[in-house]
C-alpha positions in Angstrom: 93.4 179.5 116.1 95.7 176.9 117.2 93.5 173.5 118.8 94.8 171.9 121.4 95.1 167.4 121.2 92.9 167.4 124.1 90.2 169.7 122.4 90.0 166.7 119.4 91.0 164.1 120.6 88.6 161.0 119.4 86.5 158.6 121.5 89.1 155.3 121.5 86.9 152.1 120.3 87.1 148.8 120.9 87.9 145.8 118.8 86.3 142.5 119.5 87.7 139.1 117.7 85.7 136.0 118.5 86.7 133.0 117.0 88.1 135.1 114.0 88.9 133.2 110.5 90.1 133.8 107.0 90.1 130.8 104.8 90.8 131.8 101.1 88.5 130.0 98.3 90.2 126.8 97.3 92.5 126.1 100.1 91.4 123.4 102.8 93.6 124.8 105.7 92.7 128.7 106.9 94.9 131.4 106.7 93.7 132.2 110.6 91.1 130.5 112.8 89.9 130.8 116.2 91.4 134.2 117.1 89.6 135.8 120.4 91.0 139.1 121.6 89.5 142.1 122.9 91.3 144.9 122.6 90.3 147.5 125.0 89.6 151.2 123.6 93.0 153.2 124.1 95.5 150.3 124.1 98.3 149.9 121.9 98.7 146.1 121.3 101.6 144.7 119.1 101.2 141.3 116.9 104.2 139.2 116.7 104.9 136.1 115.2 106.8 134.0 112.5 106.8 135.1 109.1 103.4 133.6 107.6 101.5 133.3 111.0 99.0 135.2 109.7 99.6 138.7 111.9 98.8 140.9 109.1 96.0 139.1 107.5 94.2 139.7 111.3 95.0 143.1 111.2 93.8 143.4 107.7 90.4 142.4 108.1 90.3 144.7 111.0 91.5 147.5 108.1 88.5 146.0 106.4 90.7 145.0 103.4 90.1 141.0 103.7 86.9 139.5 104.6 86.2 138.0 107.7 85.3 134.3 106.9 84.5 133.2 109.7 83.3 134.4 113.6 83.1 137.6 114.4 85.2 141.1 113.4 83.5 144.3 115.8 84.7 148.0 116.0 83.3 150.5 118.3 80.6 147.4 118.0 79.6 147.0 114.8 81.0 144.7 112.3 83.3 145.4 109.9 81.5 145.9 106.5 85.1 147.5 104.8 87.6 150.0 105.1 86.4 153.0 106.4 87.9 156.3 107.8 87.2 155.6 111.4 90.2 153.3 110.9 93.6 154.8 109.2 96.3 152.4 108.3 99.9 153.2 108.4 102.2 150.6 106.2 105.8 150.8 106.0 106.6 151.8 102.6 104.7 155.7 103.4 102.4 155.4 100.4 102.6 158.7 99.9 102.1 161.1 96.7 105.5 161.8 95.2 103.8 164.6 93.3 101.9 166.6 96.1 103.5 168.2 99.1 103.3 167.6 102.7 100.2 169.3 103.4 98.4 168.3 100.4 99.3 165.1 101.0 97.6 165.0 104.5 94.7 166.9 103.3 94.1 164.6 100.7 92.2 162.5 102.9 89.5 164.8 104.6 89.3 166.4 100.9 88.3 163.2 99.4 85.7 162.6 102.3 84.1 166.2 101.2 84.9 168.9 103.9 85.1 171.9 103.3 88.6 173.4 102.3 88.4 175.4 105.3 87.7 172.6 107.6 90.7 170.3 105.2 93.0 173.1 106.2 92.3 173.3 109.5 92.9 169.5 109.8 96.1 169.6 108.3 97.2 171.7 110.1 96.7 170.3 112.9 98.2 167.0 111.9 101.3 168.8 111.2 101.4 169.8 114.3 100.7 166.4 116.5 103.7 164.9 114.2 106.0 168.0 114.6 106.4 168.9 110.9 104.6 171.9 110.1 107.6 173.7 109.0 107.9 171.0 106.5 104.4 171.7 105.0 105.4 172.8 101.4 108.2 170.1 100.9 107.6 167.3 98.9 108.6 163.5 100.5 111.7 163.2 98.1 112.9 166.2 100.1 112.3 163.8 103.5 114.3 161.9 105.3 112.5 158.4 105.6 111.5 159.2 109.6 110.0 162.7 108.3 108.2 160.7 105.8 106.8 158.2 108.3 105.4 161.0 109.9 103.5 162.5 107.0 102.0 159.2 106.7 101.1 159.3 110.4 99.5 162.7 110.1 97.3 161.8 107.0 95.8 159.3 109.0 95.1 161.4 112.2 93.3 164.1 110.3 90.7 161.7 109.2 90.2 161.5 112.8 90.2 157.9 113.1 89.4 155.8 116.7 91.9 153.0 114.9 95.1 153.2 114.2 96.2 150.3 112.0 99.9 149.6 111.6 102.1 147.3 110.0 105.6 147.4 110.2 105.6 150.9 110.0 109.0 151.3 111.5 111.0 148.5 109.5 112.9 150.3 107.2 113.7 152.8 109.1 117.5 153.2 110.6 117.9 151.9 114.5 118.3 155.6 115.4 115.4 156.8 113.7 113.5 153.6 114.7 113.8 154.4 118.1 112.6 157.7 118.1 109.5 157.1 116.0 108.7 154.6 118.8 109.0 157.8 121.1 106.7 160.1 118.7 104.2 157.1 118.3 103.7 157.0 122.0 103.4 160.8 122.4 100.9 160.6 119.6 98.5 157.7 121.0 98.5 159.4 124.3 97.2 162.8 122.7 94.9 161.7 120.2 93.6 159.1 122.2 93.2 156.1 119.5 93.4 152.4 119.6 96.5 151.4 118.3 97.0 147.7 116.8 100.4 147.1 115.6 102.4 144.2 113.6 105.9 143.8 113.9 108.6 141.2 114.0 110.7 142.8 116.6 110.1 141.6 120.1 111.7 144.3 121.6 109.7 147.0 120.0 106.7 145.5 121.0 108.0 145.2 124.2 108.4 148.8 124.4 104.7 150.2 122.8 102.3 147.6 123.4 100.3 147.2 126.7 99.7 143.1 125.5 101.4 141.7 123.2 99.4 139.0 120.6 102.1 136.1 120.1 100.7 133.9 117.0 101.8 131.0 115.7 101.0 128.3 112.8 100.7 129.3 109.4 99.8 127.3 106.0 103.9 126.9 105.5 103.4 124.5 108.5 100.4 123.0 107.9 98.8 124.8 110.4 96.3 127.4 110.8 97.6 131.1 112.0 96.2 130.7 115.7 97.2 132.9 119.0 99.7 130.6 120.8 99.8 133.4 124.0 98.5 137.3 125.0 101.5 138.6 126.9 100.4 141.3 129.5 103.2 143.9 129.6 103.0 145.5 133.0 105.7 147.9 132.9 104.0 151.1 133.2 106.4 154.1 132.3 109.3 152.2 132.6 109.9 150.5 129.3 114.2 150.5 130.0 115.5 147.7 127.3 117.7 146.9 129.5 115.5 146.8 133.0 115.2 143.3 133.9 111.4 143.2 133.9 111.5 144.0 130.1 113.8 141.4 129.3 112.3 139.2 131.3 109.3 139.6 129.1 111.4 140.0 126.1 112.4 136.6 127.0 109.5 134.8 127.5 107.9 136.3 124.1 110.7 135.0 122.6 110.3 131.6 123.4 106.9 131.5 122.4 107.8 132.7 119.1 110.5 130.1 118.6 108.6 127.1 120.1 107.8 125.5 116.8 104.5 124.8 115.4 104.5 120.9 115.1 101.4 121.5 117.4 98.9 123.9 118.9 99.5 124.7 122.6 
């Protein structure tokens, strides 16, 4: 039987940050201090910044996979202890299997955490569905176009049912083209599973185009500064993200000043 998104979607959580570090042993200046940001469940919010400004070391601690040294990391409220299936991650070199197929790629995850094959199955196919390859299932990625295989990756983490969705330049190596209509498919996907979606990129416009705020950090160690948030953009556009709509590059604009203000001091 064929379930519908809105029949499993997931409750969307919450992620609190209050006064968020990560200082690495040995070094006297932190990778990231003082970060406060809620992110309300259901949002999509997009992390820019300069290279080093610490915008994937925030998200991940949120993915569990660095420590939180200092305030407080909460999801769904409860701190993070690390990773855990509640929140997927999607990186942009795929990570997936070379020698399992499609499906057995996305099943691998709900097989690992015990269910049953039947329930596995059932998952998978599922997630094949939400990403639109299903007739794909018994290819193996080499057989993929690099879009197709962003997909898979995006489907293994949706049948582990996560309220999180983690991502990290997910779209980067993809062609402008293709780029463009993951953005599409990412959108559609949010809106029918229902997750929290915090995303890292270095293109303004993209984030521009998914996020409801965008995080705009700053700093880094390369400056002698701690990875801070210099701004959180509010990106009231509703349904009309148009590039080339004056209201988007009017925020386009003002992100990208923030971005390229320098770091020679917190603001």
């Amino acid at each position: 039987m064929n379930r519908t998104a809105a029949q499993t979607r997931v409750a969307p959580a919450d992620i609190a940050m209050r006064g968020l570090g990560k200082r690495y042993p040995g070094t006297a200046l932190a990778a990231v201090e003082d970060v406060d940001v809620e992110i309300r469940a259901g949002e999509i919010v997009c992390i820019v910044g300069a290279s080093g400004c610490g915008k994937s070391t925030v998200l991940r601690m949120v993915a569990g996979f660095e420590t939180v040294t200092d305030g407080d990391l909460l999801v769904a409220g409860a701190p993070i202890a690390g990773p855990g299936p509640d929140r997927g991650v999607v990186f942009q070199d795929y990570g997936l299997f070379p020698w399992l197929t499609v499906a057995e790629n996305i099943a691998y995850g709900p097989r690992q955490a015990g269910l049953a094959r039947a329930e596995a199955a059932a998952r998978t196919r599922e997630a094949l569905e939400a990403v639109g390859l299903a007739r794909v299932e018994r290819s193996f990625p080499h057989q993929l176009s690099g879009g197709m295989q962003q997909r898979v990756a995006i489907a293994r983490v949706l049948a582990n049912k996560p309220s999180v969705m983690l991502m990290d330049e997910p779209f980067g190596a993809l062609d402008a083209l293709t780029r463009t209509d993951m953005q599409h498919e990412l959108q559609r996907i949010q809106r029918d599973a229902g997750v929290t979606v915090l995303f890292v990129t270095h293109s303004i416009e993209e984030a521009v185009y998914l996020a409801d705020r965008v995080i705009v950090m700053a700093g880094g160690t390369a400056h002698g500064i701690a990875g801070h948030v210099r701004e959180i953009v509010a990106v009231d556009l509703g349904e009309d993200r148009d590039p080339n709509s004056p209201a988007f590059n009017e925020i386009e604009r003002h992100i990208d000043a923030l971005v390229h203000a320098g770091n020679a001091a917190r603001v």
